[in-house]
N, C-alpha and C positions, 0 to 999 in steps of 0.2 A: 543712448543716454551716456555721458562722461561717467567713467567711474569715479571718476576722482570727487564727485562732486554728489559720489550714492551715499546716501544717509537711511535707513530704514528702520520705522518703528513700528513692529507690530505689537496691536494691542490686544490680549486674550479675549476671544469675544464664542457664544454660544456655545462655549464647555471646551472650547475646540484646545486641545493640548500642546505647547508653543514647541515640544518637541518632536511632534511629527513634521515640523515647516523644516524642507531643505533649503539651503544657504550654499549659495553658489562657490565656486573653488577659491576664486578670492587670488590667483596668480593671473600673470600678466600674461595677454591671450597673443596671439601674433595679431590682430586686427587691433590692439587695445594697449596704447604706450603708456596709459593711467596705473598709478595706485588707486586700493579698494579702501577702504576705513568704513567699518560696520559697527551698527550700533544696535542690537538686538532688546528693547525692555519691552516687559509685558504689568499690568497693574500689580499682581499678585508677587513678591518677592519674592516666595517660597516658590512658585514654578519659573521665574525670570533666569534666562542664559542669555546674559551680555556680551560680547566681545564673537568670536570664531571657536569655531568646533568645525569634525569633521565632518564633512558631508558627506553622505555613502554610509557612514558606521551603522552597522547592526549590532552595537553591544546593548545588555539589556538593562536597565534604565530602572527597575523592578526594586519594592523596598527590598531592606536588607536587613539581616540581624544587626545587631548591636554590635558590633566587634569588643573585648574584655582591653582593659587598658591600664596603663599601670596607677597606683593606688596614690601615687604621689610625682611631683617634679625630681623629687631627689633619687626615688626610683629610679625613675630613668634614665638621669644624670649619670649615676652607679654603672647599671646597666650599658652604657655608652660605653664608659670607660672601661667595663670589665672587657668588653667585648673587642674594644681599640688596644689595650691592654694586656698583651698576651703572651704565651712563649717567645715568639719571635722578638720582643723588645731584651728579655732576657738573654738567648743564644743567637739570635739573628744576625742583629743590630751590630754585636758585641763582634762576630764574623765578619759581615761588613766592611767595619773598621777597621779591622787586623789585615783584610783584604786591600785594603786600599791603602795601605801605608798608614795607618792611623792617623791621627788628630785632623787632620786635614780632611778626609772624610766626612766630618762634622759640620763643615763650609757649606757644599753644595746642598747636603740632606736637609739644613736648618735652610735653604735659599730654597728649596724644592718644597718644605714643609710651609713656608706661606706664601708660595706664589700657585701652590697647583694646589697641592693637598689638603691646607686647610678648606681655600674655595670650595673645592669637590665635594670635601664633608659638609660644608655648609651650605650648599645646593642640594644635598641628600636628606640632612635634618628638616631643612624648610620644604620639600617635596613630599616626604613621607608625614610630618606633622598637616601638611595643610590638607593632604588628600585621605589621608587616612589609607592607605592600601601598600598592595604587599610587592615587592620590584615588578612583577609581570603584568600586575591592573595598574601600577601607578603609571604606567606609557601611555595609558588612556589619553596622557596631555601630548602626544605626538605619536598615534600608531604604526608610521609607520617605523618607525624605532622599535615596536614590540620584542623586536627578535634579542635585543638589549637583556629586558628582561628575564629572557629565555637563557642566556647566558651565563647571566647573574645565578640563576637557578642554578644552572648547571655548575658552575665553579664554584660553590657552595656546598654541592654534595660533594664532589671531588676532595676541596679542601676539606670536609668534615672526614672522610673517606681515608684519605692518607694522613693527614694529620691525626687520626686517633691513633696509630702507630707510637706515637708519644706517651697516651697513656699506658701502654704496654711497661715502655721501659722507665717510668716513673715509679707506676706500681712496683715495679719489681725491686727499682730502688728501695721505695719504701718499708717491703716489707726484712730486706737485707738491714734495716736501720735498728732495728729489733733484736739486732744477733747482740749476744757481748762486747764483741768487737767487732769493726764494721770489715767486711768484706774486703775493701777496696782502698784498706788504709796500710795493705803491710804485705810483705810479697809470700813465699812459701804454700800459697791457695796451688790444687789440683789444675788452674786455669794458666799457673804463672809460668814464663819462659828463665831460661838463664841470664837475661837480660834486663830482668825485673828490679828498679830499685825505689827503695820508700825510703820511710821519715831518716828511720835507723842506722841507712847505708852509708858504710862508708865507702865513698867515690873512688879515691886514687886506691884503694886495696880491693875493690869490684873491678877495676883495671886490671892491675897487677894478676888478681885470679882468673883473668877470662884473655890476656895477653899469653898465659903460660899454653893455655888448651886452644886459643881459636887464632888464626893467623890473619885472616880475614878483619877488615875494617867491619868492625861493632857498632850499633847505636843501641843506646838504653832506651829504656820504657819503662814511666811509671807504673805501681802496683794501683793505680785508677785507672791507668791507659786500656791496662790488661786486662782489668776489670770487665770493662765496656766494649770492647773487641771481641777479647775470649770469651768470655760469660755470658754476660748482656744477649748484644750479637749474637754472637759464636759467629763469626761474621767468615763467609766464604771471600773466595779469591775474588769475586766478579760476578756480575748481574747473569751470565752466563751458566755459573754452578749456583743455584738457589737451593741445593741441598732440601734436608730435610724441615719439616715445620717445628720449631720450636715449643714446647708444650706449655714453657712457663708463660712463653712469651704470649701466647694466644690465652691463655687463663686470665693473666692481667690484663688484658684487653676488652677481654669480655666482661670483666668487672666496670672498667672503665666506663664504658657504652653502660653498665646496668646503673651507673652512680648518673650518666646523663638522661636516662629515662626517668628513672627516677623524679631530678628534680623539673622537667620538662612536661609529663604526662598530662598536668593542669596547668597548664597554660601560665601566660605571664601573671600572675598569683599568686604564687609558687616561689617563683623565680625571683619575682620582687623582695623576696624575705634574702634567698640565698645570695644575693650580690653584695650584702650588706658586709658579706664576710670574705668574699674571691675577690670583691674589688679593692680594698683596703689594708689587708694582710700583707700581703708583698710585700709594702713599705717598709713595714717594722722589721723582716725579715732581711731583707734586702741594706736595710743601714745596721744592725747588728754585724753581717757578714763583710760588709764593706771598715766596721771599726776592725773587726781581729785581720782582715786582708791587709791594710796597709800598715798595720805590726809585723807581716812577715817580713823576713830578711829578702830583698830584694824586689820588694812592692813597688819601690817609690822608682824605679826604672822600668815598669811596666806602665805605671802612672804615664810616668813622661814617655813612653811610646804612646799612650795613648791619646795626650792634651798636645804638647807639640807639636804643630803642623811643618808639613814639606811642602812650602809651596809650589815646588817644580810638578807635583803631582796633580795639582789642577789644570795643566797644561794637556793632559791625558784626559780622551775621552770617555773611555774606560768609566771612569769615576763615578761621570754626570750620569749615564746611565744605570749605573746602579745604583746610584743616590737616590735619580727618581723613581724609580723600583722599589727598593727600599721603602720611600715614603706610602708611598702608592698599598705596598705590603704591607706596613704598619698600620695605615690607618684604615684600610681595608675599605677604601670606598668603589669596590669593583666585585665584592663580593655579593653585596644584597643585605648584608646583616645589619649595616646602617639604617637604611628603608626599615626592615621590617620592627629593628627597637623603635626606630622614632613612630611608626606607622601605628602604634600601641599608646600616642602619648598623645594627650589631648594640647589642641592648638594653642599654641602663647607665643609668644612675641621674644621670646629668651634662646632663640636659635642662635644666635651669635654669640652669645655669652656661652653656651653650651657646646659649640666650637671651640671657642677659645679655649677651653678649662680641658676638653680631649685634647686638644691640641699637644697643648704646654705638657700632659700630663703622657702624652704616648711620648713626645720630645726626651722630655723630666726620666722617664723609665729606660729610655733607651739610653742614652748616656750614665745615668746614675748605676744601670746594669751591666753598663764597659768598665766603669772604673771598678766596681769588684772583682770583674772578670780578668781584668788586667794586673791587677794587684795583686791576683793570683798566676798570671802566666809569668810579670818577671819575677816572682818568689820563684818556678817552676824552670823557669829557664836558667837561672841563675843556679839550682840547683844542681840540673841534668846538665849544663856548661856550654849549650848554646844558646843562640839568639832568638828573640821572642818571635822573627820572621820564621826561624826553623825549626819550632814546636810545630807536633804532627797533628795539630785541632786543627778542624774544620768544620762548618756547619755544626747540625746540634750537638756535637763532641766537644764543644764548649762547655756548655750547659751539663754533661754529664760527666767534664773528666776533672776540669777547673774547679766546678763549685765543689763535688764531691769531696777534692783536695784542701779545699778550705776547710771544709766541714770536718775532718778527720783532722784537722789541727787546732777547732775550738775545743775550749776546756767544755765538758761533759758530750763530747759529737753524738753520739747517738739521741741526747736530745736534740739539739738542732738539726741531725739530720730528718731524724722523721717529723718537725715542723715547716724545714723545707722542703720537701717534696710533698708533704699535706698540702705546701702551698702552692706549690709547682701544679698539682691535683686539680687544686681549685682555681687557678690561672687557665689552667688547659680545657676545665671544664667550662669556665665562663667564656672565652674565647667562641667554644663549641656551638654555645648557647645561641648566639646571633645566626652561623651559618646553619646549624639543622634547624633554627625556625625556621631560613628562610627557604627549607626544602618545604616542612607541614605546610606553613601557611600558603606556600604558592602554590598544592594541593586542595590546602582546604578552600583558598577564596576561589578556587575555580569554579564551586557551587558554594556559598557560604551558608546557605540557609539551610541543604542538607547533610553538607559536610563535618561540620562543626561537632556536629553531633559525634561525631565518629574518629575525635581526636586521642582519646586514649589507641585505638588499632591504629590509625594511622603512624602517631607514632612508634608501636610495638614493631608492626611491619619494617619501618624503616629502622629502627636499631637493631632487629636481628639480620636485615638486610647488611647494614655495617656490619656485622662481626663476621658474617660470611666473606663478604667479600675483602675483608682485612688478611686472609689467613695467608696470600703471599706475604705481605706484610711480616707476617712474624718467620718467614723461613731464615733459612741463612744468609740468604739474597737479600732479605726485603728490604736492609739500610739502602743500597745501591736501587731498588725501584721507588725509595722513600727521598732521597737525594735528588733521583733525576725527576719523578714527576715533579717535586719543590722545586726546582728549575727552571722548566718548562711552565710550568701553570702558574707561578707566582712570578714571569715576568716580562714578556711581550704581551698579551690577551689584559694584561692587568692594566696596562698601559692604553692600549686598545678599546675599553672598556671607559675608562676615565677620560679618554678622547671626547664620546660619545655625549659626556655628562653636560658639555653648552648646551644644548637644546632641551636639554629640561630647565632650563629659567624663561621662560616662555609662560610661565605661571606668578612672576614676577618680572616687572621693568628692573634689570640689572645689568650693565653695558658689561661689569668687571667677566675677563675669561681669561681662563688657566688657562697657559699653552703648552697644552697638553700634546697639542698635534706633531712640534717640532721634536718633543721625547719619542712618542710612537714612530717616527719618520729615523731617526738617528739608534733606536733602538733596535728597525728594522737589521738597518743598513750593516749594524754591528755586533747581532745577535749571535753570539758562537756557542758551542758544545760546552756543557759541563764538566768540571776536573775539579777533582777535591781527594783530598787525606792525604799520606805521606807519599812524593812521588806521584802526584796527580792522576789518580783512575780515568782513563781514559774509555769511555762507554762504546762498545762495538757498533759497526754501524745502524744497524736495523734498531736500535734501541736509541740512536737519534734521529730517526724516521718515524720512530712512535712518538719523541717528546716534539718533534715540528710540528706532525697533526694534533697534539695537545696544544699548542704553541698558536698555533693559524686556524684550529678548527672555527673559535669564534667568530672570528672575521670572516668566515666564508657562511656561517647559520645565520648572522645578523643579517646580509645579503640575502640568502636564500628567502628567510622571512618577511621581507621586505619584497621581495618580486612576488609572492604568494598572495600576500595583502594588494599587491599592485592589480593583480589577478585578478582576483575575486571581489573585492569592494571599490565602491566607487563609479561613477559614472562619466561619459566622455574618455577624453584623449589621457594617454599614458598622461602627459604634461599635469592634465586633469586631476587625474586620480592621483599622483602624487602631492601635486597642493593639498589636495582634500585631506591626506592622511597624514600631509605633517600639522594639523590643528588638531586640537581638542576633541574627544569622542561625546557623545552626548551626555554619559554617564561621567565625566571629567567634573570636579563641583569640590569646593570643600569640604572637610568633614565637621565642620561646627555649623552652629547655626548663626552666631556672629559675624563669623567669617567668609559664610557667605551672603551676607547681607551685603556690605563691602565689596567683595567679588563681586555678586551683581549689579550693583551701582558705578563699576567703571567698566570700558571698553579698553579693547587693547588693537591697534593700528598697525597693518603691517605694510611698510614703508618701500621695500624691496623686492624684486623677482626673484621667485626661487631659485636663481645660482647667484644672484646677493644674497639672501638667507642664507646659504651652507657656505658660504666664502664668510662669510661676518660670524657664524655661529661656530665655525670651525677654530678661522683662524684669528678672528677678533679684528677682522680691517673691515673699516667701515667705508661705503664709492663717497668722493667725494662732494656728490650729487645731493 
């Protein structure tokens, strides 16, 4: 029989269930030069599967609880954004830029942010809204991808993992905010060096005093610099000396993690109320800091490092890939935390407009948080008497040496300061929110029906698991393992990961594809060691042998996963089984009842041999056949 020419309708007949019928692999056979176009309807709608699934899947098909979903669109909305919205648009972002010769920075990010980034998240929101499920069941629409998933999982606990290291030194800001005077506004602390100079100092007579006694070529350091070094920190030479465990710093920690269980332990219910406040806050915070920033004496030349573009600097490949990193980091569609908020939101048709508004709003944050960040380095640079290129901030040292600085120069600082780190709090913790759900729920949906039940331990298990495993984190090393794994995990696998994201529109006719593949390909090629602070720390070797296997482990588990599945499911030739498990599992369906009414009323045709499939879905070329 011509394939080309198989049409097939079976009609439910004698109780007989349309999901026990296997449906052939539907790839082109070596006897068989045909395309397949299947058309699967049965009377009944509610049991009707139209189009391809895979053949071989033994997933199970069995009703399911109800999954809790959020109470409202605007919930979710919030939620998105708190989650897109997060420290790294504050100090990331704002590093980034300062990394790349400023302003110009802003070119490629904004070119990366709607040709890859935005697509990605809006392939993520319309996947998890229309399936209802959590990154590792939503594969169901191409298993052999599962290992995807698994990934997502994984970089998820990590990121929640190291990144709560933040709330450490948040908290600790915060509760410094409380003193009469703030800590970090004025030198003469037990912390400070000879070298220390604040609001007070006089420059050419701190010369003059330190020319008489040191012969040596000097450089100053602010009394925040020192703050955050000495104190904060207490920061060793090198990843090498991790010295002792920090006591403050692991007490704040453990607060942190207790304020995330907290609002986590019930479910999205909970959480719906608290975004009302971490997603919205920022703002007002954030345009306050930015009016008394660009009153400082030397703002408006920090500004213009930062708005000014060099265009010789686009010519440098350097850029583009950390551009698309960046983006890719910002809006965190490699994470899982997008899946699992949207996975919570019942089906509408306002995915795109619900892109658009994270979009514009992670865009809107990250810039709007370089200009105060700037506005404060050339007030800072101007003062200390060098250039904004050779201030000693790097990575989050932004975020804890700049803003502090501002802060300690608004009129009443210790209010604003402990409203900005309350906010910084509530940034970090909504952030959090997305990645440790997507640790529970990709536990709990792995049984939903008796899992569920068991979400308060679940969660308790996994935040005291966090605090254990945080304690390198607070030694005197742990900025230098908090640096390098931020490196390593936040940017080839990220890349890598969003690669992957074409073949989840396979759930929708959408030609449009991110080319993601040429970033992953040129990210490879020019992946180098991490160097950061004053003087560039350079990381010993075995310690960039641990962040390459963080680096490539994904890419070699997605693999692995995929041979396993090749394995074990499916019947016939390798060829075989791999058609069968890049379709739809049986369990693959929408999660409304409208919307699948509609999914079952159309067929979906597939045109191509599977190495046209991974050639078109990769790289977006279509045979001209």
């Amino acid at each position: 029989m011509n394939a080309a020419g198989t049409k097939l309708k079976l009609q439910e007949s004698n109780g007989m269930d349309i999901n026990t019928v296997e449906i052939g692999a539907g790839c082109r056979n070596a006897d068989d030069n045909h395309d397949v176009a299947l058309d699967v309807t049965v009377s009944n709608v509610s049991a009707t599967n139209n189009g391809e699934y895979a053949s071989g899947s033994n997933d199970s098909t069995g009703p399911e609880e109800e999954r809790e979903t959020w109470s409202g669109q605007f919930e979710f909305l919030l939620s998105v954004v708190g989650y897109t919205v997060g420290l790294g648009n504050i100090w990331r972002f704002p590093y980034f830029v300062k990394r790349n010769g400023g302003g110009v920075a802003l070119i490629p990010f904004l070119i990366f942010l709607v040709t890859c980034g935005g697509p990605l998240y809006y392939i993520e929101v319309c996947l998890a809204q229309f399936s209802g499920k959590s990154p590792i069941k939503v594969w169901d629409i191409c298993p052999l991808f599962r290992g995807i998933g698994f990934v997502m999982v994984g970089l998820s606990f990590m990121f929640a993992w190291y990144f709560g290291a933040c709330f450490s030194w948040i908290i600790y800001y915060l509760i410094h905010s409380f003193h009469p005077s703030l800590a970090w506004a004025s030198c003469g602390q037990p912390w400070n060096t000879e070298f220390c100079i604040d609001a007070s100092t006089n420059l050419t007579e701190k010369k003059l005093q330190l020319a008489s006694n040191i012969s040596d070529i000097f450089e100053f350091s602010t009394s925040a610099t020192e703050f955050w070094e000495n104190n904060v920190l207490a920061k060793s030479r090198g990843i090498n000396d991790l010295g002792s465990v920090q006591l403050h710093l692991l007490g704040c920690m453990a607060l942190g993690w207790l304020l995330v269980f907290l609002c986590l332990w019930k479910g999205v219910k909970s959480l719906g109320k608290v975004v009302y406040v971490t997603a919205t806050l920022p703002y007002v915070l954030l345009t306050v800091l930015l009016i008394r920033g660009v009153t400082l004496d030397g703002a408006v030349d920090g500004i213009k490092h930062y708005i000014y573009p060099d265009f010789s600097k686009l010519l440098k490949r350097q850029i583009w890939i950390e551009a698309a990193v960046q983006c890719f980091y910002s809006l965190g569609p490699a994470w899982g935390g997008v899946i699992t908020m949207a996975s919570f939101n019942k089906f509408s048709h306002n995915a795109f407009r619900d892109t658009m508004i994270v979009c514009f709003a992670d865009g809107f944050t990250g810039f709007f948080g370089g200009l105060v960040v700037f506005s404060v380095l050339g007030f800072l640079a101007k003062e200390t008497g060098v250039s904004i290129d050779d201030l000693p901030f790097s990575g989050a040292s932004l975020a804890f040496i700049a803003y502090p600085e501002a802060l300690s120069r608004l009129p009443l600082p210790n209010l604003w300061a402990v409203l900005f780190f309350i906010t910084l709090i509530l940034v970090g913790i909504d952030t959090t929110f997305g990645t440790f759900e997507t640790v529970t729920n990709a536990i709990i949906d792995y049984d939903f029906r008796r899992l569920h039940r068991y979400r308060f331990h679940i969660t308790s298990l996994l935040t005291v698991l966090m605090i254990v495993g945080s304690i390198p984190l607070c030694t005197s090393g742990g900025y230098y393992i908090f640096m390098l794994t931020d490196w390593y995990i936040a940017t080839f696998n990220i890349v890598f990961v969003a690669l992957c994201k074409p073949f989840q529109r396979r759930h929708r006719d959408d030609d449009r594809q991110p080319p993601a593949s040429t970033i992953l390909i040129t990210s490879a090629i020019n992946f180098g060691e991490p160097s950061f602070g004053k003087g560039g720390y350079q990381y010993p070797d075995y310690a960039v042998v641990l962040g390459d296997v963080l680096a490539f482990a994904p890419l070699i588990s997605v693999f692995a996963v995929a041979a396993i599945l090749v394995a074990i499911k499916g019947t016939g030739t390798i060829t075989q089984r791999i058609c069968q498990l890049t379709r739809p599992s049986k369990g693959w369906r929408p999660n409304d009842e409208k919307a699948e009414q509609i999914f079952n009323s159309k067929s979906y045709t597939y045109r191509e041999t599977l190495l046209e499939r991974i050639i078109y879905d990769v790289l977006g070329w279509r045979s001209s056949s």
